[in-house]
C-alpha positions as CSV (number, residue, x, y, z in Angstrom):
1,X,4.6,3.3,37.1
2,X,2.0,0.9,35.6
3,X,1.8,-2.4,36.4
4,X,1.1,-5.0,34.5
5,X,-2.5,-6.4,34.7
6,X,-2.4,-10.5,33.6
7,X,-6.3,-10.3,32.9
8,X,-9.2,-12.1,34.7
9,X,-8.0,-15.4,36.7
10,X,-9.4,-18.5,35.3
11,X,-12.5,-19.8,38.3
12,X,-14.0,-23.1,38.4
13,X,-12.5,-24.4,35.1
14,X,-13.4,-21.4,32.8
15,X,-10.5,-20.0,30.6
16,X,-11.0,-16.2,30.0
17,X,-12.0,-14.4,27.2
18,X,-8.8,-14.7,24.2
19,X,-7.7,-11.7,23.8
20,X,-8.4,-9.2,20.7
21,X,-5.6,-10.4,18.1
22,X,-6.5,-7.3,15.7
23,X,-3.3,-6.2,14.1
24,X,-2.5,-2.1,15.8
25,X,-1.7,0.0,12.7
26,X,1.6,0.1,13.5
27,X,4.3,-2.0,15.7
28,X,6.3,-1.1,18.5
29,X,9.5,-1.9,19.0
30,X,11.2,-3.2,23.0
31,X,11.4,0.2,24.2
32,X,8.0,1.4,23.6
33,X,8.4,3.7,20.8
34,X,6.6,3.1,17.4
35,X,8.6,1.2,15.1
36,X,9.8,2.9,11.6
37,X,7.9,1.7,8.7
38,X,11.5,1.1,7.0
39,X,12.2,-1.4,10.2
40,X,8.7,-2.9,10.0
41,X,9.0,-3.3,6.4
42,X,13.2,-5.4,7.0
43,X,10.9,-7.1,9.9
44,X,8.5,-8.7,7.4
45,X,10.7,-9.4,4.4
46,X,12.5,-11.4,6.9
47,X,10.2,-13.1,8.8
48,X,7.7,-13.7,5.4
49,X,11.0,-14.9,3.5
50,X,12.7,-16.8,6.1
51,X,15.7,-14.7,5.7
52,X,17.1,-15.5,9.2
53,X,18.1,-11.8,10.0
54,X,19.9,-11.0,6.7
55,X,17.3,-8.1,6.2
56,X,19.0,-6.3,9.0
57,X,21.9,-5.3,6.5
58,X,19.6,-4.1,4.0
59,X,19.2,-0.7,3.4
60,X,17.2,1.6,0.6
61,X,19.2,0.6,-2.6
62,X,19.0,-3.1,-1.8
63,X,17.4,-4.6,-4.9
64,X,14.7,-7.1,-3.9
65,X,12.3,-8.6,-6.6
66,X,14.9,-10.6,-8.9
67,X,17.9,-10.4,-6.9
68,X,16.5,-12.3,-3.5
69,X,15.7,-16.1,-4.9
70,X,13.5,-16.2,-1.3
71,X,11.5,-13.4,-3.5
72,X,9.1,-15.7,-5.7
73,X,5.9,-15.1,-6.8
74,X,3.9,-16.9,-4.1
75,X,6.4,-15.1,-1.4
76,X,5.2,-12.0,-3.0
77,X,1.6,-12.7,-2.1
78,X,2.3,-13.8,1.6
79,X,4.5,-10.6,1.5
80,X,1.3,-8.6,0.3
81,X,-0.7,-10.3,3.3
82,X,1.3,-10.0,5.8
83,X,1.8,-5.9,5.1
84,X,-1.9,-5.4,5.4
85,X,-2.4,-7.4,8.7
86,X,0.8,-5.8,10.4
87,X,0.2,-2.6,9.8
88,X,-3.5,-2.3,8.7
89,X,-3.7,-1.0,5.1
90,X,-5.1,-2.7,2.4
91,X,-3.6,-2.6,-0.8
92,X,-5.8,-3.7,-4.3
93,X,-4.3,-5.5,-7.1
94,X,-4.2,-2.6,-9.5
95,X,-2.2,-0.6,-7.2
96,X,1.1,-3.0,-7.2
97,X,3.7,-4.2,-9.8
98,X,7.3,-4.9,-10.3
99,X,8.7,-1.4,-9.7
100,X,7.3,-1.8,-6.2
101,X,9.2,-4.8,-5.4
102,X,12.0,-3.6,-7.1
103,X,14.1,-2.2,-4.1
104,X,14.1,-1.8,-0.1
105,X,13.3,1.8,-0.8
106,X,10.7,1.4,-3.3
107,X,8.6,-1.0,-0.7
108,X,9.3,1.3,2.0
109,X,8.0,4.5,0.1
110,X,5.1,2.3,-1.3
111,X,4.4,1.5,2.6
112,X,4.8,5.1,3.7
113,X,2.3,6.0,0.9
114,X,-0.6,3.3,2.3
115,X,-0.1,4.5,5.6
116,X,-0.7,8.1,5.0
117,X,-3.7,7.7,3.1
Protein backbone atom coordinates (compact mmCIF):
# COMPACT_ATOMS: atom_id res chain seq x y z
CA UNK A 1 0.00 0.00 0.00
CA UNK A 2 1.48 3.49 -0.71
CA UNK A 3 1.14 6.17 1.37
CA UNK A 4 0.61 9.40 0.63
CA UNK A 5 3.65 11.70 0.91
CA UNK A 6 2.30 15.66 1.68
CA UNK A 7 5.73 16.99 0.39
CA UNK A 8 8.52 18.88 2.24
CA UNK A 9 7.21 20.63 5.64
CA UNK A 10 7.37 24.33 5.45
CA UNK A 11 10.74 25.36 8.19
CA UNK A 12 11.45 28.72 9.48
CA UNK A 13 8.82 30.55 7.37
CA UNK A 14 9.71 29.01 3.89
CA UNK A 15 6.75 27.62 1.77
CA UNK A 16 7.95 24.74 -0.48
CA UNK A 17 8.48 24.47 -3.86
CA UNK A 18 4.65 24.77 -5.91
CA UNK A 19 4.22 21.94 -7.34
CA UNK A 20 4.66 21.07 -11.31
CA UNK A 21 1.00 22.17 -12.75
CA UNK A 22 1.88 20.59 -16.29
CA UNK A 23 -1.30 19.16 -17.72
CA UNK A 24 -0.61 14.72 -17.84
CA UNK A 25 -1.62 13.76 -21.37
CA UNK A 26 -4.51 12.27 -20.10
CA UNK A 27 -6.88 12.44 -16.83
CA UNK A 28 -7.75 9.93 -14.41
CA UNK A 29 -10.82 9.40 -13.13
CA UNK A 30 -11.54 8.58 -8.77
CA UNK A 31 -10.58 5.10 -9.14
CA UNK A 32 -7.29 5.38 -10.67
CA UNK A 33 -7.95 4.26 -14.11
CA UNK A 34 -7.32 6.62 -17.21
CA UNK A 35 -10.27 8.45 -18.13
CA UNK A 36 -11.96 7.79 -21.73
CA UNK A 37 -11.25 10.52 -24.17
CA UNK A 38 -15.29 10.45 -24.84
CA UNK A 39 -15.63 11.32 -20.80
CA UNK A 40 -12.83 13.80 -20.89
CA UNK A 41 -14.16 15.39 -23.84
CA UNK A 42 -18.35 15.56 -21.77
CA UNK A 43 -15.84 16.74 -18.86
CA UNK A 44 -14.74 19.87 -20.79
CA UNK A 45 -17.71 20.82 -22.79
CA UNK A 46 -19.22 21.01 -19.41
CA UNK A 47 -16.96 22.67 -17.38
CA UNK A 48 -15.69 25.22 -20.56
CA UNK A 49 -19.62 25.86 -21.14
CA UNK A 50 -20.94 26.01 -17.74
CA UNK A 51 -23.29 23.36 -18.59
CA UNK A 52 -23.80 22.37 -14.94
CA UNK A 53 -23.64 18.51 -15.60
CA UNK A 54 -26.05 18.33 -18.67
CA UNK A 55 -23.04 16.89 -20.73
CA UNK A 56 -23.43 13.71 -18.73
CA UNK A 57 -26.60 12.81 -20.87
CA UNK A 58 -24.90 13.41 -24.01
CA UNK A 59 -23.82 10.81 -26.05
CA UNK A 60 -22.19 10.51 -29.87
CA UNK A 61 -25.18 11.83 -31.99
CA UNK A 62 -25.68 14.80 -29.68
CA UNK A 63 -25.41 17.77 -32.08
CA UNK A 64 -23.26 20.52 -30.52
CA UNK A 65 -22.08 23.51 -32.68
CA UNK A 66 -25.62 25.30 -33.46
CA UNK A 67 -27.83 23.34 -31.30
CA UNK A 68 -26.02 24.27 -27.63
CA UNK A 69 -26.54 28.37 -27.46
CA UNK A 70 -23.52 27.92 -24.55
CA UNK A 71 -21.66 26.92 -27.98
CA UNK A 72 -20.58 30.51 -29.34
CA UNK A 73 -17.69 31.38 -31.07
CA UNK A 74 -15.56 32.64 -28.25
CA UNK A 75 -16.71 29.36 -26.21
CA UNK A 76 -15.30 27.53 -29.15
CA UNK A 77 -11.83 29.05 -28.55
CA UNK A 78 -11.77 28.47 -24.70
CA UNK A 79 -13.06 25.00 -25.83
CA UNK A 80 -9.91 24.70 -28.24
CA UNK A 81 -7.59 25.75 -25.15
CA UNK A 82 -8.79 23.95 -22.79
CA UNK A 83 -8.46 20.45 -25.06
CA UNK A 84 -4.76 21.17 -25.51
CA UNK A 85 -3.90 21.93 -21.87
CA UNK A 86 -6.00 18.86 -20.52
CA UNK A 87 -4.84 16.40 -22.50
CA UNK A 88 -1.66 17.81 -24.17
CA UNK A 89 -2.11 18.04 -27.98
CA UNK A 90 -1.97 20.93 -29.90
CA UNK A 91 -4.26 21.50 -32.54
CA UNK A 92 -3.45 24.41 -35.60
CA UNK A 93 -6.04 26.57 -37.02
CA UNK A 94 -6.07 24.79 -40.39
CA UNK A 95 -6.88 21.54 -38.85
CA UNK A 96 -10.47 22.62 -37.30
CA UNK A 97 -13.94 23.65 -38.74
CA UNK A 98 -17.62 23.31 -38.35
CA UNK A 99 -17.91 19.55 -39.11
CA UNK A 100 -15.68 19.19 -36.02
CA UNK A 101 -17.93 20.82 -33.68
CA UNK A 102 -20.78 19.40 -35.29
CA UNK A 103 -21.54 16.52 -32.88
CA UNK A 104 -20.32 14.70 -29.53
CA UNK A 105 -18.91 12.03 -31.75
CA UNK A 106 -17.27 14.21 -34.28
CA UNK A 107 -15.19 16.00 -31.26
CA UNK A 108 -14.59 12.81 -29.66
CA UNK A 109 -13.14 11.14 -32.94
CA UNK A 110 -11.31 14.50 -33.73
CA UNK A 111 -9.73 14.06 -30.01
CA UNK A 112 -8.95 10.42 -30.52
CA UNK A 113 -7.27 11.46 -33.75
CA UNK A 114 -4.78 14.23 -31.88
CA UNK A 115 -4.03 11.86 -29.31
CA UNK A 116 -2.78 9.10 -31.53
CA UNK A 117 -0.61 11.16 -33.46
Amino acid sequence: MRRFNPGPRVRFGRFPMAPDLTPAPFSFSFSGRPMSSASQVLRLLDETLGLQGRAAQFDAQTPLLGALVELDSMAVVSLITALEEQLGITIGDDEIDGQTFSTVGALTRFVDAKLAA
